[in-house]
C-alpha positions as CSV (number, residue, x, y, z in Angstrom):
1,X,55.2,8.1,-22.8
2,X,57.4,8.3,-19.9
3,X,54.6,5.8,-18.0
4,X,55.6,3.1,-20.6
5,X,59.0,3.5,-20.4
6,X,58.7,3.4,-16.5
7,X,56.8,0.3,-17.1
8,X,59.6,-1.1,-19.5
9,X,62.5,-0.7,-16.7
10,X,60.5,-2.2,-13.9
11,X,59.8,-5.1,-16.4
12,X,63.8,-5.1,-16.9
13,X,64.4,-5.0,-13.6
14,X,62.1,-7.9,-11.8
15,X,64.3,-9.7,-14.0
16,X,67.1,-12.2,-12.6
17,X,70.3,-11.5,-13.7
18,X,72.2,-14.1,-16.6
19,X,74.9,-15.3,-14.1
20,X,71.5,-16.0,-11.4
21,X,70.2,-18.3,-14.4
22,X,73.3,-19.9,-14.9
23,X,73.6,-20.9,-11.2
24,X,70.5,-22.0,-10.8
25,X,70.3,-23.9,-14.2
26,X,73.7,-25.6,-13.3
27,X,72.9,-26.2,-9.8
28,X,69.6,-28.0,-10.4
29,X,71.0,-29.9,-13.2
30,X,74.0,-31.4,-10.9
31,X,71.6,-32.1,-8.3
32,X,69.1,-34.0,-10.5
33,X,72.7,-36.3,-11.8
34,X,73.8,-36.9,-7.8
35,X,69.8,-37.9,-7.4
36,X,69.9,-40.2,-10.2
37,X,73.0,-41.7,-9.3
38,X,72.1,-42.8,-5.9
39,X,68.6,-44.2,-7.6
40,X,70.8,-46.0,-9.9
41,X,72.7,-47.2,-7.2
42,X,70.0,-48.1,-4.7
43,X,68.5,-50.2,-8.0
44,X,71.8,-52.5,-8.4
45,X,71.9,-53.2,-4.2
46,X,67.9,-54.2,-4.7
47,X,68.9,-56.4,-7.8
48,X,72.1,-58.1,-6.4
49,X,69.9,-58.8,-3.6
50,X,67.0,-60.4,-6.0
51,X,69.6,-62.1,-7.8
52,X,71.6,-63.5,-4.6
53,X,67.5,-64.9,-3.5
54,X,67.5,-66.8,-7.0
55,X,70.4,-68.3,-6.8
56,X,70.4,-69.3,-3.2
57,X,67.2,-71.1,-4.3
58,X,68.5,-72.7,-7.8
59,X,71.5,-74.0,-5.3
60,X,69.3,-75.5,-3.0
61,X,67.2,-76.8,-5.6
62,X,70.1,-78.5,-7.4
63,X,71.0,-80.0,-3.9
64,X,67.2,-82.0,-3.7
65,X,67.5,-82.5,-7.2
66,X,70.4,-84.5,-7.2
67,X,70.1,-88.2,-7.6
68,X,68.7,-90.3,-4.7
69,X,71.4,-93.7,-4.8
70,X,69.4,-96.5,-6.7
71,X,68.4,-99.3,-4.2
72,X,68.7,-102.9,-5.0
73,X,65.8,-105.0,-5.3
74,X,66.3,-108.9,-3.6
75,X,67.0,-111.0,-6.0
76,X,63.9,-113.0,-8.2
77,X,62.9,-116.0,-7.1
78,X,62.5,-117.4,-10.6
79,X,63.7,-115.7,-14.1
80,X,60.9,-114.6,-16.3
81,X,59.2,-117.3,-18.3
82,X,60.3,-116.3,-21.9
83,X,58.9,-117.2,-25.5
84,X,60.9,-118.7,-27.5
85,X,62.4,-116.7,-30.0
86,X,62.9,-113.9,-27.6
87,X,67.0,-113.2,-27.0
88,X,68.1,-112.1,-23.4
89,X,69.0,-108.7,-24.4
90,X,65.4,-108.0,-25.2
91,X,64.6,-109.5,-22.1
92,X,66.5,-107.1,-20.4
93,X,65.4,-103.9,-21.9
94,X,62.3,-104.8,-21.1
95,X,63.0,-105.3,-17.4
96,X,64.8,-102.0,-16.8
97,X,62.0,-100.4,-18.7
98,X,59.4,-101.7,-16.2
99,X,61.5,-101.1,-13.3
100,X,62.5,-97.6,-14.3
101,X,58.9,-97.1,-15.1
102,X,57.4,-98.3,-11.8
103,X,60.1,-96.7,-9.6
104,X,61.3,-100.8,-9.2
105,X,57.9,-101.8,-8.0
106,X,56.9,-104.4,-10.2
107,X,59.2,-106.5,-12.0
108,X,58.7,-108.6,-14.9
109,X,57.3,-112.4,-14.4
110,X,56.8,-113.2,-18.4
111,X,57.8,-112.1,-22.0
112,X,55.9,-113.3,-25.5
113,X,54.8,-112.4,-28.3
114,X,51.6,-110.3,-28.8
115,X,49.6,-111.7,-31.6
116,X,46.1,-111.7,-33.0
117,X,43.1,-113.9,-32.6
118,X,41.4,-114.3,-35.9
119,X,38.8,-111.8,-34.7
120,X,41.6,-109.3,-34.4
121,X,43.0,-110.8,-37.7
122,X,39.3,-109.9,-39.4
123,X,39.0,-106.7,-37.6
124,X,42.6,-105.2,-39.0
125,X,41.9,-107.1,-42.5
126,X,38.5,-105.2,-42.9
127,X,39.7,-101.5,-41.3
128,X,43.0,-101.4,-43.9
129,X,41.1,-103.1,-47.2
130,X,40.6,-100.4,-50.1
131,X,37.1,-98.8,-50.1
C-alpha cells in the first residue's frame, strides 16, 4: 500500500502548479491576439494597396475613355436626292444615323421609299394567307 500511495504523490507532484497554468494559458492567449492583430493589419496595407492598383487603373481608364472631339466632315457637294413625301427631319435622322454608324465614313447620297415588286407582293400575300 505504501507503493501506491508513493506512486500517487509523485503523480501529484510532476504536476504544474494552478498559478503555472494560468500564466501560461494567459500568456499564449495574449500572444495569439498581438499575432492576429498584426495579420489583421498586414491584410488592410495588402488591400489598400490592391485597392489604390484598381483605382489607379479605373482613373486612367476614364482618362482614354473620355470623348475624342467630333471632327467635321467638308461639306457635301450635292444634298441627298430625296423622294417625295420624305420631310427633312427624317432626312436628317437618317444621316446622323449613318454617320454615327460608320464613324462619319459614308454619308448619305439618296432617301426613298422601300417598296415591293409584285414578286415580293406574291411572296408576303402567300406566306401570311390562312392555311
Amino acid at each position: 500500500m505504501n507503493a501506491v500511495l508513493l506512486a500517487a504523490g509523485a503523480a501529484q507532484a510532476a504536476e504544474p502548479s494552478v498559478l503555472v497554468v494560468a500564466g501560461i494559458g494567459m500568456s499564449l492567449v495574449f500572444l495569439v491576439l498581438i499575432l492576429l492583430t498584426y495579420i489583421i493589419a498586414l491584410q488592410g496595407k495588402l488591400f489598400d494597396a490592391l485597392n489604390a492598383k484598381k483605382q489607379k487603373a479605373a482613373s486612367e481608364a476614364a482618362v482614354k475613355s473620355q470623348p475624342q472631339p467630333v471632327q467635321l466632315q467638308e461639306p457635301m457637294e450635292a444634298p441627298p436626292v430625296v423622294e417625295d413625301g420624305i420631310s427633312e427631319e427624317i432626312v436628317a435622322v437618317i444621316a446622323a444615323a449613318v454617320a454615327a454608324a460608320s464613324g462619319g465614313k459614308y454619308t448619305l447620297r439618296a432617301v426613298k421609299r422601300a417598296g415591293r415588286s409584285s414578286w415580293g407582293a406574291a411572296g408576303v400575300k402567300s406566306g401570311t394567307e390562312p392555311f
